[in-house]
N, C-alpha and C positions, 0 to 999 in steps of 0.2 A: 138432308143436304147440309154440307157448312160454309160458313165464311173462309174461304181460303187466304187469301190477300184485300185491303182495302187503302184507297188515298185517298188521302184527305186535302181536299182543295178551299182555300183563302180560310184555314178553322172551320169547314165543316162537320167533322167527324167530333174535335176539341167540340164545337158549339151544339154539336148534340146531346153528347155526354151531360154539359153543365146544366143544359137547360129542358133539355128531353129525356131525360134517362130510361124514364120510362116507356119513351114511346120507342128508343133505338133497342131497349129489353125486347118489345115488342115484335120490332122487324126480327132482330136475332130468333126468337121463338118461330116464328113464320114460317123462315130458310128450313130451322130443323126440322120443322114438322114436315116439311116437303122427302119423301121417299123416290130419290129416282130411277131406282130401279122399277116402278112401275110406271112409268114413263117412255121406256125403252121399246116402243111398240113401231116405229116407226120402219122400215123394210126399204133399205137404199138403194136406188137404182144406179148410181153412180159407176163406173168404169172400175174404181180404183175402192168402190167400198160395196160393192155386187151383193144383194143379199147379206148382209149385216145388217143387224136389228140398232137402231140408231137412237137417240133419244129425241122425242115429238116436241118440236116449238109451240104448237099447237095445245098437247097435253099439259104441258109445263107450263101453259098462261094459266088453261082454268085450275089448275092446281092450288097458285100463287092467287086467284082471283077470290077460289073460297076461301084459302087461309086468311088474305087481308079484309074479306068483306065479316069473317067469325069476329076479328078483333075490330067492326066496326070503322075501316077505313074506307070511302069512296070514293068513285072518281070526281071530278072537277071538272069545270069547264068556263075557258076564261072568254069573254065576247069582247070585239074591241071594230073600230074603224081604222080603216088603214089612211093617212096623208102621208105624200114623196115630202112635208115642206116639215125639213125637220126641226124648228121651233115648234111649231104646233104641235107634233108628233109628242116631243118632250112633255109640255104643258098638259097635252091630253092624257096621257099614261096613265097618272095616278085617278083621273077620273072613272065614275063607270058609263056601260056600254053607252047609256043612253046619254048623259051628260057629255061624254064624247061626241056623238054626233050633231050634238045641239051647239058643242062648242065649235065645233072643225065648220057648220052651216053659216054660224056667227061672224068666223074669218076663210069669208069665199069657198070653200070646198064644197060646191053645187053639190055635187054626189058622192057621199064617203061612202067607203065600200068594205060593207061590213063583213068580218070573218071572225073564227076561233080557233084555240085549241081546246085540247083537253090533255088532262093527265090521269093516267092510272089510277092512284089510291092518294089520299089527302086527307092530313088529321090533325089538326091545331098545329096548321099553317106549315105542319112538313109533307112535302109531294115525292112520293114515292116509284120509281117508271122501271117495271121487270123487261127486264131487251134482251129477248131469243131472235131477234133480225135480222136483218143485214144490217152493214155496217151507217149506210146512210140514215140510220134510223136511230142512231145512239148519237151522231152530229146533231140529229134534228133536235132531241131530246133533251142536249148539251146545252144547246149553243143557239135554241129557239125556243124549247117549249118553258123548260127551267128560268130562262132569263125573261121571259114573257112577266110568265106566275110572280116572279121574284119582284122584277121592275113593276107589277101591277098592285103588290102589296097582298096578292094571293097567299104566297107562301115566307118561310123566312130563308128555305133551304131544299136543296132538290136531291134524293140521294137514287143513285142507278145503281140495278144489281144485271151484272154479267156472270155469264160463264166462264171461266179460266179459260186459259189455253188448252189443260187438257179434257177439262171437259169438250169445248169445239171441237176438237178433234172427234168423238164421237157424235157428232152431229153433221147436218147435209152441208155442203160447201158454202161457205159463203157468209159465215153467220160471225158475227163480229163478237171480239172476246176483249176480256178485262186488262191483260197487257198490254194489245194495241191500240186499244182505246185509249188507256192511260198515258199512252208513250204520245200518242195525234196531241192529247190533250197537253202534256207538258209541253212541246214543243212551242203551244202559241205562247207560251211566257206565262208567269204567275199570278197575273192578274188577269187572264182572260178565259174563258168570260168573267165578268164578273157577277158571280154570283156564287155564294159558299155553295159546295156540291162534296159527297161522301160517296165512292163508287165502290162499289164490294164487289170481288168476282169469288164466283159460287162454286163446288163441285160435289160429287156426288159425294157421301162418308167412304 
């Protein structure tokens, strides 16, 4: 596969370059080593795409899964306690799981209520998240999981890889692609989120 288009959001793509070169070497390697035409196994049932072999969201995770785990990248997973009282929220962030809930107990929070995310692939502090989804899945990734990692001191930078548009197009309804993601994403303005982000949309060679 290759990189067909990418945006680069608050200098993340520039902040890769200077600082990660080797590891953005990396993702780049990854993408091409991925073949999609063996991927293409998927049998549409769709109205308007009957019997067309489509390419598998499914296939195309573990694909990307062994390529980043060969070059030593793994998933993460961030713990945290949730308070509505947003001083404390603030204050708490940079602590860890457990330090958070000893702090949020300290100022009345009888019961924090602990949850996580996780992300994909993570390798000297860049989190990397492959989205064959749907479309609320690349918001989530955006605009919750990236700025979680970010704000938590997990990461320094989040980069998402989509599909083009015409890739999507060969695939099941519904699956969110690298234009309109980028287009949702410009619209909230240039500093939002904030968090430097590099979004590549993919397609086959």
């Amino acid at each position: 596969m290759r990189i067909a288009q990418t945006y680069s959001h608050l200098n993340g793509e520039e902040y890769l370059i200077v600082h990660y070169s080797e590891l953005y070497d990396e993702i780049k390697h990854v993408i091409s080593s991925i073949d999609a035409s063996l991927h293409r196994v998927k049998e549409s049932k769709e109205k308007r795409k009957t019997g067309q072999m489509l390419f598998s969201p499914v296939e195309l995770n573990k694909a990307f899964e062994i390529a980043f785990d060969t070059c030593n990248w793994k998933e993460s997973r961030y713990d945290y306690y949730i308070t509505l009282n947003r001083e404390l929220m603030e204050r708490s962030i940079p602590l860890s799981a457990s330090q958070q809930r000893a702090f949020l107990s300290e100022h009345g929070e009888t019961r924090p209520i602990y949850s996580y995310n996780q992300t994909d692939f993570v390798k000297s502090k860049i989190a990397v998240e492959v989205q064959f989804g749907k479309y609320a899945f690349v918001a989530y990734d955006l605009f919750v999981k990236h700025m979680m990692f970010y704000s938590g001191g997990v990461i320094n930078l989040g980069v998402e890889i989509l599909p083009t548009k015409a890739m999507q197009a060969q695939m099941s309804s519904g699956i969110a692609y690298f234009e309109g993601e980028v287009y949702n994403l410009m619209r909230q303005g240039r500093n939002n989120p904030p968090v430097p982000l590099l979004i590549l949309g993919i397609e086959p060679e």
